[in-house]
N, CA, C and O atoms as a GROMACS GRO file, in nm:
protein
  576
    1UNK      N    1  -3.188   0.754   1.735
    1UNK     CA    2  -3.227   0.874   1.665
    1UNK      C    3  -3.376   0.893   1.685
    1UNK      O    4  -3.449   0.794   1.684
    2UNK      N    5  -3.429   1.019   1.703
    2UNK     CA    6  -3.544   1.037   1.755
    2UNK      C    7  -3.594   1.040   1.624
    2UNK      O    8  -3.552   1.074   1.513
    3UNK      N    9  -3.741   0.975   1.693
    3UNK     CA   10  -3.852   0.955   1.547
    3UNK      C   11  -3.853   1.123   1.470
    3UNK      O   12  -3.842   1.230   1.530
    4UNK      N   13  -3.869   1.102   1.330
    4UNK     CA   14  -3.884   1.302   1.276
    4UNK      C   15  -3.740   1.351   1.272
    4UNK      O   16  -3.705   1.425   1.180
    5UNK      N   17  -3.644   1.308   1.381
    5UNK     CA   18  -3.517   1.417   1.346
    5UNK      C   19  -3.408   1.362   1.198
    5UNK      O   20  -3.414   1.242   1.171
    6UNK      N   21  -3.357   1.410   1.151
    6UNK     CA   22  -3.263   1.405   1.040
    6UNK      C   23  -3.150   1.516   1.017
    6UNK      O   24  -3.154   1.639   1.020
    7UNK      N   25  -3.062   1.437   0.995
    7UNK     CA   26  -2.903   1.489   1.006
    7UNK      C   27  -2.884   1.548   0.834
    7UNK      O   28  -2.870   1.482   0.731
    8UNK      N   29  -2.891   1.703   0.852
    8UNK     CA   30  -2.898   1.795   0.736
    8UNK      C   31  -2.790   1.712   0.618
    8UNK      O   32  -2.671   1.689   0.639
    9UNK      N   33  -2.866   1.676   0.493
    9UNK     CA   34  -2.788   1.625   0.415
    9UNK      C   35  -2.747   1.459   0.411
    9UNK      O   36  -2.668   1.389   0.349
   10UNK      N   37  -2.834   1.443   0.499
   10UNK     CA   38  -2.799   1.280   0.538
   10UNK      C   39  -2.970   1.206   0.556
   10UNK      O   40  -3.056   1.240   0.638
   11UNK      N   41  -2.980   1.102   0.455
   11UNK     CA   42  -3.090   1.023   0.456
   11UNK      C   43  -3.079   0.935   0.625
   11UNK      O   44  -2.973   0.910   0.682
   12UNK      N   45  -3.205   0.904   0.671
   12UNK     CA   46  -3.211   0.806   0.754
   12UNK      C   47  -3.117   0.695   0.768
   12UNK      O   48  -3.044   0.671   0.864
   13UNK      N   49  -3.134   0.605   0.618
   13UNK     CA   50  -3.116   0.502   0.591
   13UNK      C   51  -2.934   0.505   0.590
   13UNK      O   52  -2.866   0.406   0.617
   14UNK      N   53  -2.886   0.625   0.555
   14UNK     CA   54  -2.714   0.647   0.570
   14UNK      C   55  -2.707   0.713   0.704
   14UNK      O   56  -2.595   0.739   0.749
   15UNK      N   57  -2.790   0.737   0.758
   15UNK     CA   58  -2.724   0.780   0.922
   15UNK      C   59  -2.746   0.604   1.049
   15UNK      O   60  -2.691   0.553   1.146
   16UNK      N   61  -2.841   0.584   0.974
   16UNK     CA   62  -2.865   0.449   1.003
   16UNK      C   63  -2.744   0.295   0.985
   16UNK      O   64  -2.699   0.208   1.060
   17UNK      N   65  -2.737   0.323   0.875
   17UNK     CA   66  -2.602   0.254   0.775
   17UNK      C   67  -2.474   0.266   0.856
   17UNK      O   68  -2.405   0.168   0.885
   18UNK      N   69  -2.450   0.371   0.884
   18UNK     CA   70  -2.325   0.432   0.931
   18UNK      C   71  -2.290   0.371   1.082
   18UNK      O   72  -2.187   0.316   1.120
   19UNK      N   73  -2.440   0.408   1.170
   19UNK     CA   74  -2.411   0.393   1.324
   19UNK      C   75  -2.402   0.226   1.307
   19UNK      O   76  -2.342   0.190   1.408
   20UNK      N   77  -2.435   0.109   1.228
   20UNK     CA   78  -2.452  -0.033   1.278
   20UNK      C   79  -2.398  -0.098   1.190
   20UNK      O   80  -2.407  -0.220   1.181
   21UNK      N   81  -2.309   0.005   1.083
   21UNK     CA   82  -2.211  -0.090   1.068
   21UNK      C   83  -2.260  -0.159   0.900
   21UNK      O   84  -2.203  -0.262   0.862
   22UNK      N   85  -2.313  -0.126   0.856
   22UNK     CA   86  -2.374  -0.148   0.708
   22UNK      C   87  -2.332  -0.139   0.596
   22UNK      O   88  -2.421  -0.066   0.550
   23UNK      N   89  -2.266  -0.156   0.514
   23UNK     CA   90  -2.210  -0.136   0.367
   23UNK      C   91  -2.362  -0.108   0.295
   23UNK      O   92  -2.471  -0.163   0.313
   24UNK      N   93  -2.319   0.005   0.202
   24UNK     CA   94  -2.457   0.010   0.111
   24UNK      C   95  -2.383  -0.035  -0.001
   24UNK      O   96  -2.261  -0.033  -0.017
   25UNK      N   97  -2.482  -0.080  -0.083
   25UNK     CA   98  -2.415  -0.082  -0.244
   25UNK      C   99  -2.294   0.048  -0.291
   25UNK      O  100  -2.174   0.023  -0.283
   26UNK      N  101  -2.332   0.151  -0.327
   26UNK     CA  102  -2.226   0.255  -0.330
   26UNK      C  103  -2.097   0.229  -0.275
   26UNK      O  104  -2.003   0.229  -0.354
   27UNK      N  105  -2.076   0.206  -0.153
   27UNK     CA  106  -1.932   0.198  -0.090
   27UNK      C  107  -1.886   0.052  -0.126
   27UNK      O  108  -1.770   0.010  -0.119
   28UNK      N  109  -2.015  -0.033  -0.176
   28UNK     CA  110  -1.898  -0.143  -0.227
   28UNK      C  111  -1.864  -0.098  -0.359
   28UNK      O  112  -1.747  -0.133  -0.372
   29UNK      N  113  -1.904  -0.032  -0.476
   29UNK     CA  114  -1.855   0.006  -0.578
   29UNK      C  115  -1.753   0.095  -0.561
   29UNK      O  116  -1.658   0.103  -0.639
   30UNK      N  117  -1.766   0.157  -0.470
   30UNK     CA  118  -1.586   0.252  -0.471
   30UNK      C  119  -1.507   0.136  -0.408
   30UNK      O  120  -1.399   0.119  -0.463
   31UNK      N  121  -1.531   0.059  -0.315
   31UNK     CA  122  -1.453  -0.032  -0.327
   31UNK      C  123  -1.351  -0.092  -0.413
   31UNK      O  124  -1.230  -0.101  -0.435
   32UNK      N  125  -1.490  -0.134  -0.454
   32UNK     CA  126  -1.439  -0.206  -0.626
   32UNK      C  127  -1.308  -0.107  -0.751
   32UNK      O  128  -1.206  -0.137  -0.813
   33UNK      N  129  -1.381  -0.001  -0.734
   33UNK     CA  130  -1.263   0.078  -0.814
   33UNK      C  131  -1.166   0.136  -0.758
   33UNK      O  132  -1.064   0.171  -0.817
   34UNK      N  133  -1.195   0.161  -0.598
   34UNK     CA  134  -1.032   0.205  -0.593
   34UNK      C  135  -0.907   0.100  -0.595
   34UNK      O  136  -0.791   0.124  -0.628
   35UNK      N  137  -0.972  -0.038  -0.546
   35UNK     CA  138  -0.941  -0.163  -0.568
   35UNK      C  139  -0.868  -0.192  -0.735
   35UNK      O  140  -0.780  -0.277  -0.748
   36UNK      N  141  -0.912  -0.121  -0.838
   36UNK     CA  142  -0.874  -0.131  -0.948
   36UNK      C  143  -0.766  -0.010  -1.010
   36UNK      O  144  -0.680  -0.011  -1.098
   37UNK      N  145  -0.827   0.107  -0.905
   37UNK     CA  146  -0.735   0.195  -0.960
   37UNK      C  147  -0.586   0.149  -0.893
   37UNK      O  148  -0.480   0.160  -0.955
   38UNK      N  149  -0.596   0.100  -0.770
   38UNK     CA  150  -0.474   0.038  -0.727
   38UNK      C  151  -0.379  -0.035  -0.841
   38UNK      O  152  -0.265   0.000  -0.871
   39UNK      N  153  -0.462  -0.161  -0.904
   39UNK     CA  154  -0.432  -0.216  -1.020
   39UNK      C  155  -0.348  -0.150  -1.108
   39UNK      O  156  -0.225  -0.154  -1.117
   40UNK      N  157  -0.475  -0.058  -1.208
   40UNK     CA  158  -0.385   0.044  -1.280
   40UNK      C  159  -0.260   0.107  -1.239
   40UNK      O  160  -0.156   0.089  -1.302
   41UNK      N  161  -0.266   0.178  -1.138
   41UNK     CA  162  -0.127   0.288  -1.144
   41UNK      C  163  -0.196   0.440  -1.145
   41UNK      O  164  -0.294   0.479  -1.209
   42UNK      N  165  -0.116   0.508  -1.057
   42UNK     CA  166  -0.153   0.679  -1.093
   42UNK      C  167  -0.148   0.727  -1.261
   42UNK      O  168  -0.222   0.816  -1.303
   43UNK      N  169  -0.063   0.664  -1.337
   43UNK     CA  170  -0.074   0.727  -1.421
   43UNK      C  171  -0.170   0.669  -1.562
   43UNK      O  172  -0.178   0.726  -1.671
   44UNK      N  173  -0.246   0.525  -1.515
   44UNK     CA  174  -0.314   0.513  -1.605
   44UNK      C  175  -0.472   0.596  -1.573
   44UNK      O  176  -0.553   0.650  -1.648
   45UNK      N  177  -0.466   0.571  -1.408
   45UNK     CA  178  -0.602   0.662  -1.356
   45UNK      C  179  -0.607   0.822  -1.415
   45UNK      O  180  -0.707   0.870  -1.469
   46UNK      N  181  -0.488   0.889  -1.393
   46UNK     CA  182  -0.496   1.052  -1.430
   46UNK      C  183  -0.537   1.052  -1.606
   46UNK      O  184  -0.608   1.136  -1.661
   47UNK      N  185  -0.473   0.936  -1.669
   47UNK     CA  186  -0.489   0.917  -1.811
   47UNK      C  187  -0.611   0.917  -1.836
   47UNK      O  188  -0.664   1.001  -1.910
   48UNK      N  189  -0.695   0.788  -1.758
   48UNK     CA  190  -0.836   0.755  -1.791
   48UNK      C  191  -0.934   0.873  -1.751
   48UNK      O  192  -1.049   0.882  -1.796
   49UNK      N  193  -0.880   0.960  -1.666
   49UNK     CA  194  -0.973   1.059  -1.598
   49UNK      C  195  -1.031   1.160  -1.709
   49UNK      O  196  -1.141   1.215  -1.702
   50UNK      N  197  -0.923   1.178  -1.831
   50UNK     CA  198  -0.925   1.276  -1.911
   50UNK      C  199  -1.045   1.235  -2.014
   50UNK      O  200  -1.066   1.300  -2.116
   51UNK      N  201  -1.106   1.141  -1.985
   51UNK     CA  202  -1.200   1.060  -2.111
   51UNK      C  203  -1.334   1.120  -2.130
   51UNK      O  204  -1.404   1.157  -2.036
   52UNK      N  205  -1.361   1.126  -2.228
   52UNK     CA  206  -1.499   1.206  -2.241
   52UNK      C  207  -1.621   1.146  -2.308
   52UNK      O  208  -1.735   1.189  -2.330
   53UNK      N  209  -1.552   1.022  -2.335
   53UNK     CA  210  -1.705   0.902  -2.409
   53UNK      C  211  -1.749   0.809  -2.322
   53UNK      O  212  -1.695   0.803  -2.211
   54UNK      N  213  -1.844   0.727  -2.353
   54UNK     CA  214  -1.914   0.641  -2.305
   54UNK      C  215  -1.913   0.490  -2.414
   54UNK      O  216  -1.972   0.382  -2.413
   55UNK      N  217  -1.830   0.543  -2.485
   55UNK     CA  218  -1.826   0.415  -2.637
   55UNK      C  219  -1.677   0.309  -2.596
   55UNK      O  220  -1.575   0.350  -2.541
   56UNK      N  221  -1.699   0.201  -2.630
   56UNK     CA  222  -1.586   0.095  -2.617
   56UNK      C  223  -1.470   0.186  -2.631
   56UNK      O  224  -1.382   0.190  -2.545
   57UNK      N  225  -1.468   0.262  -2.740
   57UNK     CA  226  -1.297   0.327  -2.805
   57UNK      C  227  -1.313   0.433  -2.713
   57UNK      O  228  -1.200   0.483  -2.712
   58UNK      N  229  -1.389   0.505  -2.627
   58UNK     CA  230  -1.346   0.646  -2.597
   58UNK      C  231  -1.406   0.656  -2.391
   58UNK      O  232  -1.463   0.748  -2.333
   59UNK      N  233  -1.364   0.532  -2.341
   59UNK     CA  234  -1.436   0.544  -2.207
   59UNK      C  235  -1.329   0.558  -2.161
   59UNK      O  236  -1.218   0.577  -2.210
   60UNK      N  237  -1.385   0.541  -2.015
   60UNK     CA  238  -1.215   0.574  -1.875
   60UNK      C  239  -1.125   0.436  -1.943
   60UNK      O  240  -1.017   0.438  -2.002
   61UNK      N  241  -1.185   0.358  -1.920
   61UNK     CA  242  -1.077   0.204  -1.933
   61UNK      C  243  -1.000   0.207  -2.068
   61UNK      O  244  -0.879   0.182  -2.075
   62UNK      N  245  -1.103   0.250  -2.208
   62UNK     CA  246  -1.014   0.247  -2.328
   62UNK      C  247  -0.900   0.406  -2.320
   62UNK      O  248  -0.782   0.419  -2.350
   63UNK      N  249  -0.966   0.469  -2.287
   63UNK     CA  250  -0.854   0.605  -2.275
   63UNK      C  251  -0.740   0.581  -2.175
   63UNK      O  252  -0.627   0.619  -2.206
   64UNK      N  253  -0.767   0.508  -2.029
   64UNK     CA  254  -0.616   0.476  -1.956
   64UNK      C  255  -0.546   0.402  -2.034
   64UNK      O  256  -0.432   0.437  -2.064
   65UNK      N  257  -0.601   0.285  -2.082
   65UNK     CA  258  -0.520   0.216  -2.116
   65UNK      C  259  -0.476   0.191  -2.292
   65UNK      O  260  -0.400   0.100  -2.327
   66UNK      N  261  -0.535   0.282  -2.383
   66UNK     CA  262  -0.479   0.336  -2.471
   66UNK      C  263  -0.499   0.235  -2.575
   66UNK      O  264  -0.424   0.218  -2.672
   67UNK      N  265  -0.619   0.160  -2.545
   67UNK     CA  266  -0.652   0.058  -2.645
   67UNK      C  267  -0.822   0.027  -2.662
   67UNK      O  268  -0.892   0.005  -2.563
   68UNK      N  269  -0.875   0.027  -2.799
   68UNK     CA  270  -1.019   0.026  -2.772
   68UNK      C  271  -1.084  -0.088  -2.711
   68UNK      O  272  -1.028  -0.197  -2.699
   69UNK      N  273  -1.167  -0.071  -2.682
   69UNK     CA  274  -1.218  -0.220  -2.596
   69UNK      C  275  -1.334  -0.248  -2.687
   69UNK      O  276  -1.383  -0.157  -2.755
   70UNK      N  277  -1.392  -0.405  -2.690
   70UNK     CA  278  -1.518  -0.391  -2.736
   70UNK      C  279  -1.631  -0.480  -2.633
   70UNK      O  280  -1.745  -0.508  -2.672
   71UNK      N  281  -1.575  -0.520  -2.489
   71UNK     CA  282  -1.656  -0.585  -2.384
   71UNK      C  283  -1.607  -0.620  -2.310
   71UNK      O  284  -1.489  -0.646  -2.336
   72UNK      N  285  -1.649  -0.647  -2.180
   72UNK     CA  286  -1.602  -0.639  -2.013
   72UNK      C  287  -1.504  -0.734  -2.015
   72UNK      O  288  -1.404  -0.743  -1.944
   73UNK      N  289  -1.552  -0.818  -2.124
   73UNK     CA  290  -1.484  -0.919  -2.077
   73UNK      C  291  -1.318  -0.955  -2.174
   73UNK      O  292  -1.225  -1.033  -2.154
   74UNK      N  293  -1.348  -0.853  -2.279
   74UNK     CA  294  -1.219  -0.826  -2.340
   74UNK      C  295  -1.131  -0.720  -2.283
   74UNK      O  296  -1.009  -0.733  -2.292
   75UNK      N  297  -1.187  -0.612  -2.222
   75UNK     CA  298  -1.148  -0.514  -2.110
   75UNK      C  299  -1.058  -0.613  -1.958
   75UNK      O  300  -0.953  -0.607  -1.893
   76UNK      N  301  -1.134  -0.662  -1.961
   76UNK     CA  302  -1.080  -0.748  -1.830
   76UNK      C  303  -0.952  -0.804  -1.879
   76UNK      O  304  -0.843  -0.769  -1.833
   77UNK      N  305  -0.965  -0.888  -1.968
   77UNK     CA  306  -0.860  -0.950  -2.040
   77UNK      C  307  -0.738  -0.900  -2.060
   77UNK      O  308  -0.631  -0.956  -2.036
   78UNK      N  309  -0.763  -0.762  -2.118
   78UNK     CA  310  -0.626  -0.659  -2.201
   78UNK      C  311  -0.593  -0.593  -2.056
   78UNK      O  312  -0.473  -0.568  -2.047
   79UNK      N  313  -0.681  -0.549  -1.916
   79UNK     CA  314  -0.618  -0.467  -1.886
   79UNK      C  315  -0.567  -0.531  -1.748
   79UNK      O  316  -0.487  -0.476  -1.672
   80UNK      N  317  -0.628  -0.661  -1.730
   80UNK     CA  318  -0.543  -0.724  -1.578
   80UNK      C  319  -0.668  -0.698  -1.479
   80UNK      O  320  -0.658  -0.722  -1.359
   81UNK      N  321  -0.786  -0.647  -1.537
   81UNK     CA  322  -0.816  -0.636  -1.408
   81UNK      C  323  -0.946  -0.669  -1.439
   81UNK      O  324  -1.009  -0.658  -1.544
   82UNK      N  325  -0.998  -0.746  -1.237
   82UNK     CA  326  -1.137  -0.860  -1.250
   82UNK      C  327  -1.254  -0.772  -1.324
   82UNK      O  328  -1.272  -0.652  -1.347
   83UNK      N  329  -1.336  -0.913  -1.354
   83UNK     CA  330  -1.440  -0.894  -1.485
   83UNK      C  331  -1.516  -0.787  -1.366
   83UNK      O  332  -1.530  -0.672  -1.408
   84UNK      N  333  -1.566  -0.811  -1.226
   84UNK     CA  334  -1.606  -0.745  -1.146
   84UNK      C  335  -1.576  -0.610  -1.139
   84UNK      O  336  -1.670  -0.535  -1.114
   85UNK      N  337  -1.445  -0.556  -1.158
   85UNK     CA  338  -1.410  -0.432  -1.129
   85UNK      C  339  -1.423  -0.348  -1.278
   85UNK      O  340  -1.464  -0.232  -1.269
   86UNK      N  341  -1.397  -0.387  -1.384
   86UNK     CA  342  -1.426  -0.354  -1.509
   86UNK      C  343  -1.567  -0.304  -1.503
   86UNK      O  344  -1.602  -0.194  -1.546
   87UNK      N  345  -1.653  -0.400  -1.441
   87UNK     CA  346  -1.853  -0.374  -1.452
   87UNK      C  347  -1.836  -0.271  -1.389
   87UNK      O  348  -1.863  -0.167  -1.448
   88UNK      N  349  -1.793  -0.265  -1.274
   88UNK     CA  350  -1.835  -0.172  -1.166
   88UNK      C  351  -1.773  -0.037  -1.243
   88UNK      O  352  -1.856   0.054  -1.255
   89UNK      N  353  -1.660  -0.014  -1.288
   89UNK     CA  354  -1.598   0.112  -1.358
   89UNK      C  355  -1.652   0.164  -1.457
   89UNK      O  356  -1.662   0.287  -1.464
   90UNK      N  357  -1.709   0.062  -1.578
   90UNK     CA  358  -1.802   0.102  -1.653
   90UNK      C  359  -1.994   0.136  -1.643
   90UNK      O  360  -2.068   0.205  -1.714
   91UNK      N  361  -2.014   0.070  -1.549
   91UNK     CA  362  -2.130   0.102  -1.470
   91UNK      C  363  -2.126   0.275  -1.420
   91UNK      O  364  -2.203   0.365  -1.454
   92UNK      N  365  -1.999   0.279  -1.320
   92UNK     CA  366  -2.003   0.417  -1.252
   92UNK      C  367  -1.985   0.502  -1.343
   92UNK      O  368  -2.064   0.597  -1.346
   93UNK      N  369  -1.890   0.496  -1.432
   93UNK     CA  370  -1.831   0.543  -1.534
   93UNK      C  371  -2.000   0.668  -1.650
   93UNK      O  372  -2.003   0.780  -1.702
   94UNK      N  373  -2.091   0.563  -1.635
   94UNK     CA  374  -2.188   0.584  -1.744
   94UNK      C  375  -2.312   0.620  -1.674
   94UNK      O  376  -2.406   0.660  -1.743
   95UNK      N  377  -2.326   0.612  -1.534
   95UNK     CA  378  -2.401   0.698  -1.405
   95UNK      C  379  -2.426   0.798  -1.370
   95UNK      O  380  -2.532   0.859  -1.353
   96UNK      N  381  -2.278   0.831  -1.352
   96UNK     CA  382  -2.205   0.962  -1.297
   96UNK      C  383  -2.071   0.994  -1.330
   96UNK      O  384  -1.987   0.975  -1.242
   97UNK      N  385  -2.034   1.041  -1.443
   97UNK     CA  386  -1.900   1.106  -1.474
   97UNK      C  387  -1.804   1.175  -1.398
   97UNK      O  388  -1.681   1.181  -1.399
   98UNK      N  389  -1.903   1.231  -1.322
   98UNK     CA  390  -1.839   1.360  -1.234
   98UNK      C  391  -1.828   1.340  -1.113
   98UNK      O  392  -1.757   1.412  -1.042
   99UNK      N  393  -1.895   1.242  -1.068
   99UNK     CA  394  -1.850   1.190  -0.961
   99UNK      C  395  -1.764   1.061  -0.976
   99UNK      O  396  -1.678   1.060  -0.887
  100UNK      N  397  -1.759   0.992  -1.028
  100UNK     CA  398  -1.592   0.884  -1.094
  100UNK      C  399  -1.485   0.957  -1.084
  100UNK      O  400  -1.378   0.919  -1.038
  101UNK      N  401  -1.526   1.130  -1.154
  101UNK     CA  402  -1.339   1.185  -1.184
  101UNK      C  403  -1.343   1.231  -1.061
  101UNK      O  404  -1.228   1.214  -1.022
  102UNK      N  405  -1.402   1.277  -0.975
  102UNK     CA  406  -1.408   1.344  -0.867
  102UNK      C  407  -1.322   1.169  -0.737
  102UNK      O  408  -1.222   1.161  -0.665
  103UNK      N  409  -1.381   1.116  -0.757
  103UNK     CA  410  -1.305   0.978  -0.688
  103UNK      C  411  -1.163   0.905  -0.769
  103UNK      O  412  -1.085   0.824  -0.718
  104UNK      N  413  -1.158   0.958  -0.893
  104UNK     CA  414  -1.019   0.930  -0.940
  104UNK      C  415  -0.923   1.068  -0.867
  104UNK      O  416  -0.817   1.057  -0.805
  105UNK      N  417  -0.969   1.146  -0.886
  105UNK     CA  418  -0.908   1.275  -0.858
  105UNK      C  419  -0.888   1.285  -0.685
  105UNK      O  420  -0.774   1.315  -0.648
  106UNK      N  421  -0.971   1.265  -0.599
  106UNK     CA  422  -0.920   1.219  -0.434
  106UNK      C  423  -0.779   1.087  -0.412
  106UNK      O  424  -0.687   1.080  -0.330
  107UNK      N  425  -0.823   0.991  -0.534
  107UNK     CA  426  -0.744   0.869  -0.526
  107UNK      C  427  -0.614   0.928  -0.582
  107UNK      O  428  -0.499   0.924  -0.538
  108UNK      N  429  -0.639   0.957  -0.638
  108UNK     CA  430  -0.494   1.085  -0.703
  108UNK      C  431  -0.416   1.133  -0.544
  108UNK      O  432  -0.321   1.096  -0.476
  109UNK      N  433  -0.497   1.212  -0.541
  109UNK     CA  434  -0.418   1.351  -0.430
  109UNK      C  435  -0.383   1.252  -0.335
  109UNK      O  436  -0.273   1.273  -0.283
  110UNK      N  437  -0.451   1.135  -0.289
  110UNK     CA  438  -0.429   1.082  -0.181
  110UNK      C  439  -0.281   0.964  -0.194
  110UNK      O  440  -0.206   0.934  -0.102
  111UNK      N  441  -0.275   0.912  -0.350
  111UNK     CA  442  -0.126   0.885  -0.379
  111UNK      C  443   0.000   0.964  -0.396
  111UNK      O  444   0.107   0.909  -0.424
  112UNK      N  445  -0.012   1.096  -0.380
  112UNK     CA  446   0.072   1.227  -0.393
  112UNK      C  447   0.211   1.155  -0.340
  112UNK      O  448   0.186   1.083  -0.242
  113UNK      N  449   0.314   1.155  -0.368
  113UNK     CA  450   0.411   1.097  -0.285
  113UNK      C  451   0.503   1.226  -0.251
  113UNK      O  452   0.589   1.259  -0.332
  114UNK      N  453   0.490   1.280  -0.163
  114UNK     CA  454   0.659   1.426  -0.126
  114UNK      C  455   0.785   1.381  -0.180
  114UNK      O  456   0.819   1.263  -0.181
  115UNK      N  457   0.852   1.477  -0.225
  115UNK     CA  458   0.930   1.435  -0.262
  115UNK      C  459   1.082   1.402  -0.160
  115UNK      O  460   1.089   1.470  -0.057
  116UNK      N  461   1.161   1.334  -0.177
  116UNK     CA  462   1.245   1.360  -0.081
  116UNK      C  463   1.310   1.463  -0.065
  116UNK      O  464   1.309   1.510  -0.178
  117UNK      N  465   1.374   1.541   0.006
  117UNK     CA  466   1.525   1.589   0.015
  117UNK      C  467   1.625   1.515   0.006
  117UNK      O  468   1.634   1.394   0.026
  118UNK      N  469   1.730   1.621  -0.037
  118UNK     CA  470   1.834   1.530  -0.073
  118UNK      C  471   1.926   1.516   0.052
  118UNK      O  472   1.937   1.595   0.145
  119UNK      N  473   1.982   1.414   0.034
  119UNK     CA  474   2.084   1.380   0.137
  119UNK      C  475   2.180   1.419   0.223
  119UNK      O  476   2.209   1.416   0.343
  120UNK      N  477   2.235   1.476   0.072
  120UNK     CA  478   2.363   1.527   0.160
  120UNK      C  479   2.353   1.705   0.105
  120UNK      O  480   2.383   1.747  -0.007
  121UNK      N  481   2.311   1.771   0.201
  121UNK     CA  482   2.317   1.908   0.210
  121UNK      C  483   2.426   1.962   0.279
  121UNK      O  484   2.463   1.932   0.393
  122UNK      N  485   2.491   2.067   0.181
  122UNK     CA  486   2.535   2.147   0.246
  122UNK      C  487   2.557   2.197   0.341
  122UNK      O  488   2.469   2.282   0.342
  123UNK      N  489   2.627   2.214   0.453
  123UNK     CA  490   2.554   2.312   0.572
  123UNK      C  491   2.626   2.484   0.547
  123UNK      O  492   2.627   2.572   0.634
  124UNK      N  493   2.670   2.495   0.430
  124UNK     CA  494   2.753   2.604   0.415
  124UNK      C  495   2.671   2.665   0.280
  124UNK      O  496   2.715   2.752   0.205
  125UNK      N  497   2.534   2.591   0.269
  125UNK     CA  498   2.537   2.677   0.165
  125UNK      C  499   2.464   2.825   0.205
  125UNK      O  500   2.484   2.872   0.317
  126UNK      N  501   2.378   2.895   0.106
  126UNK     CA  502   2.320   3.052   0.153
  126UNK      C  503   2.251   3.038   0.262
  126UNK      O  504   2.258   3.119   0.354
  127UNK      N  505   2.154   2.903   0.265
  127UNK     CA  506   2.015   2.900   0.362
  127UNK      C  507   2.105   2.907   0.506
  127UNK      O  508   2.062   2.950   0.613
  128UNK      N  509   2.215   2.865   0.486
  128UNK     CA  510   2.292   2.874   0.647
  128UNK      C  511   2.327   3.018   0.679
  128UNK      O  512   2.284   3.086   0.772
  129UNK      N  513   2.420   3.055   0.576
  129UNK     CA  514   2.500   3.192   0.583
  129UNK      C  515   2.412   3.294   0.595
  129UNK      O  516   2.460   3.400   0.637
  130UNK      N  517   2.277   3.290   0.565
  130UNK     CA  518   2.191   3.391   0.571
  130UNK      C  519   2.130   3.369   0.707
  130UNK      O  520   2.079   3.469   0.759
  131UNK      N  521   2.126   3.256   0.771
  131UNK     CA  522   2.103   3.234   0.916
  131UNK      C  523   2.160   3.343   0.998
  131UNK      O  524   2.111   3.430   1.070
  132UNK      N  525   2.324   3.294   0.951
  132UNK     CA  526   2.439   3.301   1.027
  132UNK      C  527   2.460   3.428   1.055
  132UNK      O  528   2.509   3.475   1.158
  133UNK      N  529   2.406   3.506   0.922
  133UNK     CA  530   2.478   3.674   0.932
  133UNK      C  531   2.330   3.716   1.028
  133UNK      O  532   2.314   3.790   1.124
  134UNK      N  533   2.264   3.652   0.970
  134UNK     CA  534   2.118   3.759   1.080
  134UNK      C  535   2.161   3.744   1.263
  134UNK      O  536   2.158   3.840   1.340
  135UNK      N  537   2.201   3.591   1.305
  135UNK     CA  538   2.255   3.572   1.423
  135UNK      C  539   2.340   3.692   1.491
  135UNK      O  540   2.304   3.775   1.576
  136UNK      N  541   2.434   3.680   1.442
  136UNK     CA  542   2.596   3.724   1.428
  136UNK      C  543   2.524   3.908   1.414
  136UNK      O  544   2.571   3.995   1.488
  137UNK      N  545   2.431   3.936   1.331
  137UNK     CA  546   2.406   4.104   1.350
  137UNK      C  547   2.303   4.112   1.495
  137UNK      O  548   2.290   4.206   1.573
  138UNK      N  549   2.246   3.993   1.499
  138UNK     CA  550   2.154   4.012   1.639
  138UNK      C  551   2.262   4.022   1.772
  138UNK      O  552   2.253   4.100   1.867
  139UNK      N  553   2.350   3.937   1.751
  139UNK     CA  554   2.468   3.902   1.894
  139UNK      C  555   2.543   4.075   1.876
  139UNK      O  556   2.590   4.129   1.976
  140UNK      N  557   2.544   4.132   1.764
  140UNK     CA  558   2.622   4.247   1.757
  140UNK      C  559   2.576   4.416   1.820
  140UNK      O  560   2.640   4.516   1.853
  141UNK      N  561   2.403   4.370   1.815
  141UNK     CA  562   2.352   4.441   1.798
  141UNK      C  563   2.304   4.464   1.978
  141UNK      O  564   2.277   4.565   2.044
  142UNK      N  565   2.309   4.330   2.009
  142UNK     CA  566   2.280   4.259   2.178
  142UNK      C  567   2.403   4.354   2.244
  142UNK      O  568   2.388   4.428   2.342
  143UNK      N  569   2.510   4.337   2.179
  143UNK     CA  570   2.674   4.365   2.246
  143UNK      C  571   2.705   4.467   2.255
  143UNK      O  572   2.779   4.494   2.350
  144UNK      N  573   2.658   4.590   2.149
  144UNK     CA  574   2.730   4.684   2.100
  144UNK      C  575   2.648   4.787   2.186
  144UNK      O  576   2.674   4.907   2.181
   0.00000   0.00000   0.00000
């Protein structure tokens, strides 16, 4: 990278980071929590997302999991998950709000599961017959 130039929106030190291979602090803390949201479950993450305190009874961890907490290390305890990932959730948690729900909310969309179809379909039901008659007026229409 030439001395003076910079990549709009991007510090040195993260264009730098990036090309050689560097973990910054940040990407090990999403680490750490998506690592935990794994733990939890989609539906304790969408739960915890809805939280609007910063107090033992009213944070992401006591709102997913529906019980007040009163320290990391009783948090860790009640909810299964390392004393490490608890810090790091309540750390980010009390940083940046909006960027936590914004990374619960990607971790979300990105567990989306489709749903299946079902198995055994019809082949007679409307979605066919409505095929069938448009065919059948095109072949008529070809013929006539």
């Amino acid at each position: 990278m030439a001395p003076g130039l910079r990549l709009r929106g991007h510090s040195s030190v993260a264009v730098f980071n990036s090309f050689f291979g560097f973990v910054t602090r940040e990407m090990l803390y999403q680490e750490l929590i998506t690592q935990a949201f794994e733990k939890m479950g989609p539906e304790r993450v969408a739960g915890g997302r809805t939280a609007t305190g910063y107090d033992w009874h009213n944070c992401f961890l006591a709102v997913a999991f529906g019980s007040a907490l009163n320290s990391v290390a009783t948090a860790a305890r009640l909810t299964g998950l390392e004393y490490a990932e608890v810090e790091t959730i309540m750390r980010m948690w009390d940083r940046n709000q909006a960027a936590f729900v914004a990374l619960a909310d990607n971790w979300l969309e990105r567990r989306r599961v489709p749903q299946p179809e079902p198995a055994n379909v019809s082949w007679d039901g409307p979605e066919r017959t409505g095929r069938q008659a448009f065919v059948q007026t095109g072949k008529s229409r070809l013929v006539a």
